[in-house]
N, C-alpha and C positions, 0 to 999 in steps of 0.2 A: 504494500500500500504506500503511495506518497501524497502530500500536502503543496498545494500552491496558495500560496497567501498573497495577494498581490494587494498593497495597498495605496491608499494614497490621501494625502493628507491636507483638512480644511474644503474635503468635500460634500456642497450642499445637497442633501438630497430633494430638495421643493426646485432643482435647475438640474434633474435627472428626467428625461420620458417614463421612466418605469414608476417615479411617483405623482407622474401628472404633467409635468413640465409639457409644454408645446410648443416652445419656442430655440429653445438649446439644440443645437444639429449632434447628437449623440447617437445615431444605428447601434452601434457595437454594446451600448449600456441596454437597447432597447433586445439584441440577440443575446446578451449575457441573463434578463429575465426570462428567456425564453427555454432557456439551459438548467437554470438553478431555482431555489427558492427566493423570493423576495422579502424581509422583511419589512410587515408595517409598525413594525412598534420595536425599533429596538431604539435604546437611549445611550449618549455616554454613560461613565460613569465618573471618571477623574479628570480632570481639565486643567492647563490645555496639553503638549504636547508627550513632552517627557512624563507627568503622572498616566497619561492614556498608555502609555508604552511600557509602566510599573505594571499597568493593569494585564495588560498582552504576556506578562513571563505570569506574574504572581495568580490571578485571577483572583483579586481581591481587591479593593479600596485603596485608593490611595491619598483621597483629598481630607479625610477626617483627621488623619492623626501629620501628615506633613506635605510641606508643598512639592517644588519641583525640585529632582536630584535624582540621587543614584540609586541602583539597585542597594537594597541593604542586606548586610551577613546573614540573617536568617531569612528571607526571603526565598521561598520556591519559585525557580525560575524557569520555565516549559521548555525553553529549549538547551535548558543545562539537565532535564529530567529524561528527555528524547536521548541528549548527547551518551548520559549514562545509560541507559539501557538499549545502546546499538542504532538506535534510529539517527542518520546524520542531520544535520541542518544546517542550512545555508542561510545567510542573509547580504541581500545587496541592498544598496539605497545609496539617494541622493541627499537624506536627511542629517545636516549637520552637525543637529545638536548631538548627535551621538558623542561628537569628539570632542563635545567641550568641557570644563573643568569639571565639572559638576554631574554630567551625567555619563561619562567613558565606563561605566560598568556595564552595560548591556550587552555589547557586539559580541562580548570574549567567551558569552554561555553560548553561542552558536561556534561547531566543529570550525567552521572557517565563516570570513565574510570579504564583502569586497563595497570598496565608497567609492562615488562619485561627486567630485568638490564643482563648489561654482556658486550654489543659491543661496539667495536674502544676503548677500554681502558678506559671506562665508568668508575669513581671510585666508583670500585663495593667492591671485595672483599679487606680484609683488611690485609696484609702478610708487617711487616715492613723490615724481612730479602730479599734481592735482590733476585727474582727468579732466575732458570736456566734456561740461555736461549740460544738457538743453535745460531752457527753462523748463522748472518742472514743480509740481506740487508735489513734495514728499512729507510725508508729518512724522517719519521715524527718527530713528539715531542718525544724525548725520553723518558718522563714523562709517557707518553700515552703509549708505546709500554712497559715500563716495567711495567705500569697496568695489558696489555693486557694480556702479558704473565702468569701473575699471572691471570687475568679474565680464560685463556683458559685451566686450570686444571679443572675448575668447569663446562666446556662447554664439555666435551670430548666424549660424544654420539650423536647420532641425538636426542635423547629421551630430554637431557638437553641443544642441542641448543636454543638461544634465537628464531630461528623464528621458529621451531619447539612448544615453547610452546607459543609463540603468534598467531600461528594459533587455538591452540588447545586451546584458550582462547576465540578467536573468534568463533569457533566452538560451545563451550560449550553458549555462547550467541544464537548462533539460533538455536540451539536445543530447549533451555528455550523458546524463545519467538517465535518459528514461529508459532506459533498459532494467535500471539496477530496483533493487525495490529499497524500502523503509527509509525512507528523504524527507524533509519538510525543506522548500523553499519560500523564504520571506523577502518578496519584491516587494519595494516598498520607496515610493515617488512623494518628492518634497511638496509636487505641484498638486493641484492647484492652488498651493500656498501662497501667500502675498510675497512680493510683489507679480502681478498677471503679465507676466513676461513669456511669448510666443512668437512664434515665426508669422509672415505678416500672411499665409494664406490661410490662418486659424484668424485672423481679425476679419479678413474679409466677407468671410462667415456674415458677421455680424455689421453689414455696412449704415452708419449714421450721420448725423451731421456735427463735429465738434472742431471747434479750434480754440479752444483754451491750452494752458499749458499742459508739458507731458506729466500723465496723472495712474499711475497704476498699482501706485503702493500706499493706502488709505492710514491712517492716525488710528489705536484703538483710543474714540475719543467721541462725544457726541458729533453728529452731523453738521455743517455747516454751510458746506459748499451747495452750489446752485443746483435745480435740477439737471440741467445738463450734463453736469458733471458726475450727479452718482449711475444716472444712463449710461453714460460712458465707462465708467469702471465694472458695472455687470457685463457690459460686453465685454469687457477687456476680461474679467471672470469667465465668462462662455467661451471665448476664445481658448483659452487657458484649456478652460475640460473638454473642448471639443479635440484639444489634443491630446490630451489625457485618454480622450474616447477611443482616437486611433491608434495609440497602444496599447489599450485592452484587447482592440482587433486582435495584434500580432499573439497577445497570449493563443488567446481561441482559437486560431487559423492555427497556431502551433500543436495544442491539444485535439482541432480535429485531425491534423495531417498527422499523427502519433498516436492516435486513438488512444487519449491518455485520460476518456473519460471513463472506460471500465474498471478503473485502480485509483484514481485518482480524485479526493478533496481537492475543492477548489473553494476558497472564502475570498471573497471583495468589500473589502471595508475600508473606514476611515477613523480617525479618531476624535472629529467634531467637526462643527461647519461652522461658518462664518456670516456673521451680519453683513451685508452689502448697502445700506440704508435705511433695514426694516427696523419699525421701535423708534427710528431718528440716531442708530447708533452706527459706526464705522466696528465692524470685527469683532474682539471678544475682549473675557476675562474680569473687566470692569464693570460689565452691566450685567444684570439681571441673566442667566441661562437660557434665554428665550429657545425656543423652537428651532426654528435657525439653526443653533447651536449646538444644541444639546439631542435631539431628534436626528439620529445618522443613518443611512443607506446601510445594508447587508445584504449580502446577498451568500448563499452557501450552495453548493453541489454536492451529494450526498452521496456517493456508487452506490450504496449499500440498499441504501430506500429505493434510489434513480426518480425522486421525484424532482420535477419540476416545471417552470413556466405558471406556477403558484405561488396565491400570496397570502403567509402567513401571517396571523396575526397576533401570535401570543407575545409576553413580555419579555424581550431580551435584552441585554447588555453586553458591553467587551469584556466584563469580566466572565463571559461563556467561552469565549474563544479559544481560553488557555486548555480547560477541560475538556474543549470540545475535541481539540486536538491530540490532548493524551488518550480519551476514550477511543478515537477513531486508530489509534497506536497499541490498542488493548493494556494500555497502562493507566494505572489506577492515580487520581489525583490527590496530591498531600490534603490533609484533613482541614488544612487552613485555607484550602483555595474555595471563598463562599460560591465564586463563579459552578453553574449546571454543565454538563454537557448538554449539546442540543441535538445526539441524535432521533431522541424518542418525538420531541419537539419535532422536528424535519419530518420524521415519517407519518406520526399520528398528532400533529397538533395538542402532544401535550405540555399544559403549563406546568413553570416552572416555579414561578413566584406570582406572589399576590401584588406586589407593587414593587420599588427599586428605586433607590437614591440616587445624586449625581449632584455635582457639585465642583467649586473653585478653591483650594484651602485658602479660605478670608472671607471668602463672601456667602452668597445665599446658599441654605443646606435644600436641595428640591428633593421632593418626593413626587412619584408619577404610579400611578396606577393603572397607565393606559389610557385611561378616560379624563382623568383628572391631572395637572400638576400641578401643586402647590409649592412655592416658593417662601421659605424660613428665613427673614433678612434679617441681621443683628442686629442689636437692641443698639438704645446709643450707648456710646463712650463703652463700649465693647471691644475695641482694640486691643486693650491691656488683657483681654482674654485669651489671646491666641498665642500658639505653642506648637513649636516644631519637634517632633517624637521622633529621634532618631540615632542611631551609631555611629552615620555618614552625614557629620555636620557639614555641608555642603549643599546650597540653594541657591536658584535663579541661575543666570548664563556666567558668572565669574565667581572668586575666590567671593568664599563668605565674608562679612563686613566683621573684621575684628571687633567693633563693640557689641555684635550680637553671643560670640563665645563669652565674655566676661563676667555673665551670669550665668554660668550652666548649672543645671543643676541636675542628679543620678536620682531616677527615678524608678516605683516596681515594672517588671515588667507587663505588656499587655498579654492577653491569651492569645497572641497570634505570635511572637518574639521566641517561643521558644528557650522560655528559661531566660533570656537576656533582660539586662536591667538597660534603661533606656536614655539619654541626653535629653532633658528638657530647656530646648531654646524656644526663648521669647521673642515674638516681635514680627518675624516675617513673614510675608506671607510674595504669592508673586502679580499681586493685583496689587495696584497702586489705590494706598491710605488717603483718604479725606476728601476726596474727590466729591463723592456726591452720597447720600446717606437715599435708602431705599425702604419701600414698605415690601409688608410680606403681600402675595398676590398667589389667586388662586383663582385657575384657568379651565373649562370646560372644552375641553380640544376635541372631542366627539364632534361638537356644534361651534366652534369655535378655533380651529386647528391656528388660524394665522393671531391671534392668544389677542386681539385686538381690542376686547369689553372683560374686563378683569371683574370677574365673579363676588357679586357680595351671599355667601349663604350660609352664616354660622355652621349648620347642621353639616354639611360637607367639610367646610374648613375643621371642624373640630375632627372626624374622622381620618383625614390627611392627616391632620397633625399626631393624633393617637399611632397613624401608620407608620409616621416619619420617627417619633420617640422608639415606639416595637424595633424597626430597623437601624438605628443610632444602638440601641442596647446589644443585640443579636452581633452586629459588627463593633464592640466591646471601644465605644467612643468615647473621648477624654472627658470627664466628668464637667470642666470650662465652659467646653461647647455647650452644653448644655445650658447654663447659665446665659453666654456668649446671644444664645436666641432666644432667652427667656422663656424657657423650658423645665419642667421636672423629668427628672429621670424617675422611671415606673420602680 
């Protein structure tokens, strides 16, 4: 049996045909439902990139007890569980937070991997003279955006885009090996991730009228600019996954011409999507989990079942993925991964869970039932409540800020740690502090999906909320948080 994981990251599922979209030129997303199961309800669970990818080895939470960072010592990690018990695993990607200070523990639980440098301003190539760079509307790091600029002379085909040759890397993996059996391959594409940088016959797709400056890489920040302008960046977003689209082709066209569906799992996922305007906000992490964001595309292919060109509707999350993967390996998942398998799921639409967390470590704790998501925003002056649980003091994209280690302080351990006593740091979190203070909100997405008329109905809210405390306890949450949302623990 083998695994293709092909992922890709910051993709929306409401700018997919399989969930409705009619405007996005995607066939391949539209024949990949045709192949697999569709999920309608699966949700993150940790946000944003690196905790969603905690979630992908551990199949457990990662936003309740710390932000973003590194795999930690007692952590079960799926493709260091595969590695142990004979199954190999690959991983390629274009994804470069892999390699930075803070999260370089990942790659090394896979047998071998292979990267692709180049995106969001990766410090790739090396030009100490200032490049030329158009007028342009950028709201990031200006560090990063004048990498970028110097990165995008070396990108300037489809042939030298980064996910162009990270496909062709993975590619070049199952050509070698599909002969062989017990492999998991994890492809796995930066894009459609900000900035919406493609070759110009993916723009053309999308032809409109704009001549402001160049604008492709948005602020996570509220909205501002004119309509013209956020028109213009979902295109330049379409663009993006419409090439994204024609690389899923090559997978498919590879597994029909290999006949690599008889043996072969095949998962398409991402790790959260992104605001483009909707709500009035640019991207994520600071605002509210909306929809958008927090509501992601999956898709699975199942040999065993062979079902699909259906669409499921039970409750999933990424923290299924880990398990789903060891079960389909006949290997049994460590007692601490809460993630399901999903093959009973895939065949018989059976549920897993009754409802499912997901969340920012700092911000709002949500609870979703499928029907319902209820949003838990912190109380005020709640700040001083947050607390990073961990052995690998190490958070955000650089070295951790030396006044944050100066109060540590050894704490007992949690029931998932494994006997380990644990580092209680204060303070950080990877959402930006003070910004803007939020109420809790509670959403009827049955009738409601685009979360627009925010639900007043005690008798629901109190249920949510009863669901959200059961699932804070169940995943053995720092006593803080609790207070943090102005909550009793049961």
């Amino acid at each position: 049996m083998k695994t293709i994981m092909l992922m890709f990251d910051s993709l929306n599922r409401h700018m997919l045909p399989p969930y409705g979209c009619d405007w996005v030129h995607a066939p391949n997303f539209e024949r990949l439902a045709e192949r697999t199961v569709t999920f309608a309800k699966c949700f993150a669970g940790s946000l944003p990139c690196m905790p969603a990818r905690r979630e992908l080895h551990t199949g457990r939470y990662n936003f309740l007890h710390r932000s973003w960072g590194p795999l930690e010592p007692f952590d079960d990690s799926m493709p260091q569980i595969l590695k142990n018990n004979g199954v190999y695993s690959h991983l390629v990607t274009d994804h470069y937070h892999y390699w930075e200070d803070n999260s370089a523990t990942y790659h090394t639980k896979f047998n071998s991997w292979e990267s692709v440098r180049g995106q969001e301003g990766d410090a790739w190539k090396g030009q100490v003279r200032d490049p030329e760079i158009p007028e342009t509307l950028n709201n990031r790091n200006p560090e990063r955006c004048r990498q970028d600029w110097i990165n995008r002379k070396y990108m300037n085909t489809e042939e030298n885009h980064p996910m162009t040759n990270t496909i062709g890397l993975g590619l070049n993996f199952i050509e070698t090996n599909h002969k062989e059996d017990n492999w998991l391959l994890q492809m796995e594409c930066f894009s459609p991730h900000e900035p919406f940088f493609s070759p110009q016959k993916y723009k053309d797709l999308y032809p409109h009228d704009y001549d402001g400056p160049h604008f492709d890489w948005p602020g996570y920040k509220r909205v501002d600019e004119p309509e013209e302008m956020v028109n213009h960046i979902r295109y330049e977003y379409a663009a993006v996954v419409s090439m994204c689209d024609h690389n899923l082709g090559k997978v498919l066209d590879l597994m029909d011409e290999l006949n690599l569906w008889e043996d072969t799992m095949l998962i398409v996922n991402t790790d959260h999507g992104f605001l483009l305007g909707e709500h009035g906000w640019w991207a994520k992490n600071i605002m509210p989990q909306y929809n958008e964001i927090a509501q992601i595309p999956l898709f699975i292919w199942d040999p065993r079942s062979g079902k699909k060109g259906v669409t499921n509707e039970c409750l999933v999350q990424t923290i299924d993925i880990a398990p789903t993967i060891l079960e389909f390996f006949q290997l049994e998942a460590p007692e601490n991964m809460i993630g399901k398998p999903l093959k009973d799921t895939i065949a018989n639409n059976l549920e897993i869970r009754k409802a499912a967390l997901f969340g920012i470590h700092g911000g709002h704790i949500n609870c979703t039932d499928g029907h319902y998501v209820y949003m838990r925003a912190p109380v005020q002056e709640s700040e001083n409540l947050l607390y990073n649980y961990t052995l690998m003091p190490s958070f955000g994209f650089n070295f951790t800020p030396i006044e944050l280690l100066k109060e540590i302080e050894l704490v007992e351990p949690f029931n998932f740690t494994k006997g380990c006593s644990l580092l209680k740091i204060k303070g950080f979190s990877f959402i930006d502090k003070g910004k803007e203070s939020f109420a809790h909100l509670l959403f009827d997405i049955d009738n409601d999906p685009d979360q627009a008329n925010p639900l007043i109905n005690p008798e629901i809210e109190n249920k949510m909320q009863q669901q959200l405390i059961y699932l804070m306890n169940e995943h053995d949450t720092p006593i803080e948080q609790y207070e943090r949302l102005g909550l009793v623990r049961n």
